[in-house]
C-alpha positions as protocol buffer text, in pm:
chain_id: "A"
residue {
  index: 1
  type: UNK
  ca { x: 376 y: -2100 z: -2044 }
}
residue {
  index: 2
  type: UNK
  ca { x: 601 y: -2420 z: -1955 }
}
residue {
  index: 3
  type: UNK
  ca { x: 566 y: -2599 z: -1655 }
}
residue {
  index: 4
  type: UNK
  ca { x: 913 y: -2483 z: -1504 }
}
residue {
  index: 5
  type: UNK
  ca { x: 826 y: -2129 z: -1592 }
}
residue {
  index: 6
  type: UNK
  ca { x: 476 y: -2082 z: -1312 }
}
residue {
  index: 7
  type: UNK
  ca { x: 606 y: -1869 z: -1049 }
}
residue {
  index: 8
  type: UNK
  ca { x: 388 y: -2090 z: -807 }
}
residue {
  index: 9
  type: UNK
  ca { x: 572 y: -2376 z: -907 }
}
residue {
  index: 10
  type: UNK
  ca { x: 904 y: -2298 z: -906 }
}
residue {
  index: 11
  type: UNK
  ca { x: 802 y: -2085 z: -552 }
}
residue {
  index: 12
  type: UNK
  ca { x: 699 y: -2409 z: -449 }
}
residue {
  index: 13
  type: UNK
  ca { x: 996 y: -2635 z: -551 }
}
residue {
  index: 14
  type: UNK
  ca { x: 1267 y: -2345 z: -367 }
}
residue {
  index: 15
  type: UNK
  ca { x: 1061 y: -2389 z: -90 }
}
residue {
  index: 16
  type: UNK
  ca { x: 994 y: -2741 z: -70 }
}
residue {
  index: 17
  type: UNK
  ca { x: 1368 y: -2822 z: -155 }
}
residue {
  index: 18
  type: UNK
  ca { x: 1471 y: -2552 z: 114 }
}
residue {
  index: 19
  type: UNK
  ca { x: 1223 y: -2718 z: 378 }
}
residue {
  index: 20
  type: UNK
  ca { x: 1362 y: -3064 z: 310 }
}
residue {
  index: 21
  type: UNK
  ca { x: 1739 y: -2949 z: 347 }
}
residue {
  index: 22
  type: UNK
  ca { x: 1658 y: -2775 z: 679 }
}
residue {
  index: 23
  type: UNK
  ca { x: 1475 y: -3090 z: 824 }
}
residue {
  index: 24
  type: UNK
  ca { x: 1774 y: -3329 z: 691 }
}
residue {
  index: 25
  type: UNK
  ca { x: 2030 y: -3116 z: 830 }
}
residue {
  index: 26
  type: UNK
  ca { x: 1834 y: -3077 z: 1220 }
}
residue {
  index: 27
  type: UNK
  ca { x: 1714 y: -3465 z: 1181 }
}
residue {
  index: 28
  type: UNK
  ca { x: 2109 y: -3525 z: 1206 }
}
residue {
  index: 29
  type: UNK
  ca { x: 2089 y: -3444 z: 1586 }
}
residue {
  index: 30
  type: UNK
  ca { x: 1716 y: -3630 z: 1594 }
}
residue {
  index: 31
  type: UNK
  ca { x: 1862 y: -3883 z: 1891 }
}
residue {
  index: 32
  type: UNK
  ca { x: 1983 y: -3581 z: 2127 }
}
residue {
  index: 33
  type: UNK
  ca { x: 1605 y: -3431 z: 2049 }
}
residue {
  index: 34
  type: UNK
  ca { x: 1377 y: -3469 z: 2371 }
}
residue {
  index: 35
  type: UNK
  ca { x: 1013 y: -3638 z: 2341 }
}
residue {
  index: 36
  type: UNK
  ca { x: 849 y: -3308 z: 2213 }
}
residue {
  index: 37
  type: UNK
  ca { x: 1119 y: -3213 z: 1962 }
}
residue {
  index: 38
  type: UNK
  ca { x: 1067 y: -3558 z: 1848 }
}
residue {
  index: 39
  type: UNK
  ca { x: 734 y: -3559 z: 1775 }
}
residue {
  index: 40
  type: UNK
  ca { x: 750 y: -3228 z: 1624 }
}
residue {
  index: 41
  type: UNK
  ca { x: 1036 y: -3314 z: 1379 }
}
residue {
  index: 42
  type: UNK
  ca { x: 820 y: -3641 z: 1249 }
}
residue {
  index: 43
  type: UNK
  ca { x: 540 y: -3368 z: 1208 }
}
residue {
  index: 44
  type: UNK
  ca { x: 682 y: -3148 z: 1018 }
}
residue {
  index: 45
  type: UNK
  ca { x: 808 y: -3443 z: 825 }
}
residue {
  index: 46
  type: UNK
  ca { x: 506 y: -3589 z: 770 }
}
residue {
  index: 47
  type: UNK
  ca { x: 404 y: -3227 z: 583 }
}
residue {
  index: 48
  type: UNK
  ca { x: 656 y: -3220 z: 389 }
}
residue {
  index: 49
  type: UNK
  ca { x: 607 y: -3572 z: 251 }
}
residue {
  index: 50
  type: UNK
  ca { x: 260 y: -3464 z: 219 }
}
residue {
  index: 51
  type: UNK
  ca { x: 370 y: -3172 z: 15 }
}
residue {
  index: 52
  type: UNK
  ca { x: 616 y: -3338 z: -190 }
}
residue {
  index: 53
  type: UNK
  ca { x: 336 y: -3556 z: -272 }
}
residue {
  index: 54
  type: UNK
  ca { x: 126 y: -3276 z: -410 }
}
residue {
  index: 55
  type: UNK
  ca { x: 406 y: -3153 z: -628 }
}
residue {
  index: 56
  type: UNK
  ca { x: 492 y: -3472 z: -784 }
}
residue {
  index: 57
  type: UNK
  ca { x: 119 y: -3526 z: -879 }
}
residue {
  index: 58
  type: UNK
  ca { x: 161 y: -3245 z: -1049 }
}
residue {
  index: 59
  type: UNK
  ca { x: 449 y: -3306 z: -1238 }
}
residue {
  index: 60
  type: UNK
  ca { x: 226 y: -3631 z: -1352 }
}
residue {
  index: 61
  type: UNK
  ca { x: -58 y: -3464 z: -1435 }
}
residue {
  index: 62
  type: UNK
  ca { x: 77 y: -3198 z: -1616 }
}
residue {
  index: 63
  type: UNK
  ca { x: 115 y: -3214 z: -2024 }
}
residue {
  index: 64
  type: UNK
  ca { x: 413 y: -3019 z: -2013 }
}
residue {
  index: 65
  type: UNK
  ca { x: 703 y: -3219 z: -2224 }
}
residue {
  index: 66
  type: UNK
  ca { x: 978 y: -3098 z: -1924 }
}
residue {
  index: 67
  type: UNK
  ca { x: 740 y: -3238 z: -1637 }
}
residue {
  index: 68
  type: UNK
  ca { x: 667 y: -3539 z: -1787 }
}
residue {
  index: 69
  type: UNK
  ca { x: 1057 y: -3544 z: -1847 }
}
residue {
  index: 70
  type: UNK
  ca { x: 1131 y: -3553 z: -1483 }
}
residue {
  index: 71
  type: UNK
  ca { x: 891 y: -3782 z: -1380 }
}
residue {
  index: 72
  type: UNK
  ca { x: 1047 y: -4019 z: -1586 }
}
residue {
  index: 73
  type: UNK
  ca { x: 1385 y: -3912 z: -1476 }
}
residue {
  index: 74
  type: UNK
  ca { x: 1286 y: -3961 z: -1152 }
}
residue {
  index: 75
  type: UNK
  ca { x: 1161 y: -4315 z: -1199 }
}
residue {
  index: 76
  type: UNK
  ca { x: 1480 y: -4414 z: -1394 }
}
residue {
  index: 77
  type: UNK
  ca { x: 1668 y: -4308 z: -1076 }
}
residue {
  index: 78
  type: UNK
  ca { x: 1473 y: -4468 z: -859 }
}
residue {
  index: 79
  type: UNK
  ca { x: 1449 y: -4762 z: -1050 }
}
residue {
  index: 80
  type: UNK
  ca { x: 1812 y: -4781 z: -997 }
}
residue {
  index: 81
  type: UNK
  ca { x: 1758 y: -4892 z: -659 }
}
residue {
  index: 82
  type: UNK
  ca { x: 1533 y: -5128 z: -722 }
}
residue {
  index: 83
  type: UNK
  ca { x: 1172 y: -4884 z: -608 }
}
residue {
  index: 84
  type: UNK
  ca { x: 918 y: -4652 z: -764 }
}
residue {
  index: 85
  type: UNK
  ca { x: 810 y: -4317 z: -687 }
}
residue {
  index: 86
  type: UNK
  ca { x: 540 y: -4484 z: -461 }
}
residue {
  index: 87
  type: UNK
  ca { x: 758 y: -4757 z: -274 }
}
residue {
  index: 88
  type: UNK
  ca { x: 959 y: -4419 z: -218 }
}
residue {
  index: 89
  type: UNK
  ca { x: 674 y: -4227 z: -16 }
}
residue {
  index: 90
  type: UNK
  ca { x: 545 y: -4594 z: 149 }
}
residue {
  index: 91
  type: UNK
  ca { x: 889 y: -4639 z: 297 }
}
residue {
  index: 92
  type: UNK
  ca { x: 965 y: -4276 z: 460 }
}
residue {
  index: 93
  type: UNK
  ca { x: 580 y: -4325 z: 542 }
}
residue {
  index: 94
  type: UNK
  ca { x: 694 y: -4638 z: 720 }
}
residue {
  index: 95
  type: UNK
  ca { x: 988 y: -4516 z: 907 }
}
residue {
  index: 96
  type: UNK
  ca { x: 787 y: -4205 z: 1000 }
}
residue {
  index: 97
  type: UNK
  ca { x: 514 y: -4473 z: 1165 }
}
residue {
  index: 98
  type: UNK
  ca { x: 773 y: -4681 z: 1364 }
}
residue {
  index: 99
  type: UNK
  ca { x: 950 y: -4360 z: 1475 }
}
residue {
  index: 100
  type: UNK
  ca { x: 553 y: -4231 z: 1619 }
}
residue {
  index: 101
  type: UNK
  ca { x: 548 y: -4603 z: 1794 }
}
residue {
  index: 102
  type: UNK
  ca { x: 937 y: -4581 z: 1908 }
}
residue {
  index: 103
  type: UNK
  ca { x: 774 y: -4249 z: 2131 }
}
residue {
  index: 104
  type: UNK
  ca { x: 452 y: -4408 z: 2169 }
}
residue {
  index: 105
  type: UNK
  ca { x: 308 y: -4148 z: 1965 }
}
residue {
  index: 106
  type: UNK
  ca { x: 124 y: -4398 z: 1695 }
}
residue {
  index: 107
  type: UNK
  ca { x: -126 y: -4345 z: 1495 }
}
């Protein structure tokens, strides 16, 4: 069985990609949030960066032809901007950090 064809991954991927548009969408009103929606938005953040993580691994360490496909895909389009798949997660990593200081919250 391909890659794209595991129910648990492509379970995973509607939900991770339906987690992430949720949290983009409500991070639009982020400022009018008060201290505890705050911190709770950069939580649930923060899990699904963590999450995202564990998907791409697998992507990479999968021997699938289509996975391996998209990884490289991925790093072509990201390339285009000048960053890696790893500068990618380090940056929202550091904006999720100064947005825990910004409420005090750091770790």
């Amino acid at each position: 069985m391909g890659f794209f064809e595991s129910e648990i991954v492509q379970d995973e991927a509607k939900r991770l990609f339906g987690d992430y548009q949720q949290l983009t969408q409500l991070g639009g009103d982020y400022g009018k949030f008060d201290r505890e929606g705050k911190k709770l938005f950069i939580e649930r953040m923060e899990e699904l960066m963590d999450r995202y993580r564990v998907f791409m691994k697998r992507f990479e360490l999968s021997e699938d032809f289509q996975a391996k496909l998209t990884v490289e895909q991925l790093r072509t389009q990201l390339g285009q901007f000048g960053m890696t798949p790893e500068q990618m997660f380090s940056q929202m990593n550091q904006t999720l950090e100064r947005m825990k200081r910004e409420l005090g919250t750091g770790s």
